[in-house]
C-alpha positions as a Markdown table, in Angstrom:
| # | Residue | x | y | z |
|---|---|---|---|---|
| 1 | Unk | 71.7 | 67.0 | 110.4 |
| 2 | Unk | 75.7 | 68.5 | 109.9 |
| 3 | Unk | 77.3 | 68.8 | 112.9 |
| 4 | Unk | 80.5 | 71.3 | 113.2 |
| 5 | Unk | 83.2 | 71.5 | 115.0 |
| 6 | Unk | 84.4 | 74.3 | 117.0 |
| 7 | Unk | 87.1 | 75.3 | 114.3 |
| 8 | Unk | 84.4 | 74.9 | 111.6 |
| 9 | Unk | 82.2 | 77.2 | 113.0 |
| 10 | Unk | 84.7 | 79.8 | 113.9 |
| 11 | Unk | 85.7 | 79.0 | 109.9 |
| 12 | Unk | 82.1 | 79.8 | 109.0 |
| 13 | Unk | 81.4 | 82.8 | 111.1 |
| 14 | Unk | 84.7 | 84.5 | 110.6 |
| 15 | Unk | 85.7 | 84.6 | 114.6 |
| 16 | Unk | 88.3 | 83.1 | 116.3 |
| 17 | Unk | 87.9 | 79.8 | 118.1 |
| 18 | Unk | 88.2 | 81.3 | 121.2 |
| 19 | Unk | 85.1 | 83.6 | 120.8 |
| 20 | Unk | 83.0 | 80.3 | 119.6 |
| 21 | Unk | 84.2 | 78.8 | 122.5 |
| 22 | Unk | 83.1 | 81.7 | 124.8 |
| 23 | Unk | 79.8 | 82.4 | 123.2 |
| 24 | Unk | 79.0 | 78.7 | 123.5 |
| 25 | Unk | 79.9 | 78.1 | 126.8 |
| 26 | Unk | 77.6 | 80.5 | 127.8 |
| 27 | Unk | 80.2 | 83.0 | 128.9 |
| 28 | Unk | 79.3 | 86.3 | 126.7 |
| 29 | Unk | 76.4 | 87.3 | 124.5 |
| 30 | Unk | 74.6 | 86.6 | 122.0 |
| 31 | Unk | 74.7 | 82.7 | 123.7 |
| 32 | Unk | 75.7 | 80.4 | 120.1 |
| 33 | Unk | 73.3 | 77.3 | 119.8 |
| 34 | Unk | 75.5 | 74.4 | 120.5 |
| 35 | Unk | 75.3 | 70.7 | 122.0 |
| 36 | Unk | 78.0 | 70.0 | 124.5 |
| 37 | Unk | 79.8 | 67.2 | 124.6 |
| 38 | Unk | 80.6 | 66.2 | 128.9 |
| 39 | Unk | 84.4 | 64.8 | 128.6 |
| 40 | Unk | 86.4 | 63.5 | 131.5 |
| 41 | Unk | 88.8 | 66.4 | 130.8 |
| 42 | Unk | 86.8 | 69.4 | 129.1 |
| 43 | Unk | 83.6 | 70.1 | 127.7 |
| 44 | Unk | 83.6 | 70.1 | 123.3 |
| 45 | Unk | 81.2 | 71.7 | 121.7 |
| 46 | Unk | 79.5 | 70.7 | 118.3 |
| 47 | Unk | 76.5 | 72.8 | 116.6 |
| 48 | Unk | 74.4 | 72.0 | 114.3 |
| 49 | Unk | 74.4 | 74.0 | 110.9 |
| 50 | Unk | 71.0 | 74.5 | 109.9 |
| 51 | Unk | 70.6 | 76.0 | 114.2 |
| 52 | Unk | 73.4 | 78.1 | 113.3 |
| 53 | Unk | 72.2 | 79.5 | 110.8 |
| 54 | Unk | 68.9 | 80.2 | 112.3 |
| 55 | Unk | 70.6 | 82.0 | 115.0 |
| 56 | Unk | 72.6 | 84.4 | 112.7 |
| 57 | Unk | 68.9 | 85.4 | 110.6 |
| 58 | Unk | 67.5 | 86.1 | 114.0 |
| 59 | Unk | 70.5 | 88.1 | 115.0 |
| 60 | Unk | 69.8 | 89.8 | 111.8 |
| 61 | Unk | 66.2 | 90.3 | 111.8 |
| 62 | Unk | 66.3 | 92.1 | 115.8 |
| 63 | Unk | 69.1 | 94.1 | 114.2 |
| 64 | Unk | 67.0 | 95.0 | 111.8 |
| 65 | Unk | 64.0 | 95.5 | 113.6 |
| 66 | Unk | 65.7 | 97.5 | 116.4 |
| 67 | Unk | 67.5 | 99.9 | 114.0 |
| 68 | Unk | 64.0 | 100.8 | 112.6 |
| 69 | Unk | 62.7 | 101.6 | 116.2 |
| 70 | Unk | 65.4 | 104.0 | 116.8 |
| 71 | Unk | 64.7 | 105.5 | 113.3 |
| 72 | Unk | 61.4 | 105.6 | 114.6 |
| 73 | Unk | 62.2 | 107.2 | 117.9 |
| 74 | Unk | 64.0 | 110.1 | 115.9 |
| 75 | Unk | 61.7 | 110.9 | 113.6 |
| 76 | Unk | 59.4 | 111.6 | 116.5 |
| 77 | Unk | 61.7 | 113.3 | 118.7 |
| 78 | Unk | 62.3 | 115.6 | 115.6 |
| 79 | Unk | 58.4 | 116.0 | 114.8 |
| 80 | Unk | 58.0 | 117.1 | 118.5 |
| 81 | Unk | 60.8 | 119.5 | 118.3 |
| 82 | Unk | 59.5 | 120.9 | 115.1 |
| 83 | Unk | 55.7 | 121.3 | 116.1 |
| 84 | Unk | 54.6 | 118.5 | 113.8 |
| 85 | Unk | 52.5 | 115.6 | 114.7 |
């Protein structure tokens, strides 16, 4: 198991730290897989790069899937308003 640092990741994704550090700590969506690390002073964050990576083929798969749907849902749409079923 790799684990990654927050700069790492950011590395990896092509983000900033600052939106790792938001999308791990739970504070915008999609939430980033991560294991946090309870510090006297702040909470780090480390993530595991085969979880990671997981995460971003999901992403990719519901994008995927969902921008079929819509195709879907306008093929239909135009069907019904040219008479065809």
């Amino acid at each position: 198991m790799e684990l990654l640092t927050t700069a790492e990741i950011a590395k990896m994704l092509r983000v900033s730290e600052a939106w790792v550090w938001k999308h791990a700590a739970r504070k915008a969506r999609p939430y980033l897989p991560c294991i946090p690390l309870l510090g006297s002073r702040k909470t780090t964050y480390r993530f595991v790069k085969e979880d990671v990576e997981v995460w971003i083929k999901k992403l990719q798969d519901d994008f995927i899937a969902e921008q079929e749907h819509q195709a879907k849902l306008k093929e239909k749409a135009l069907n019904a308003r040219l008479g065809i079923r």
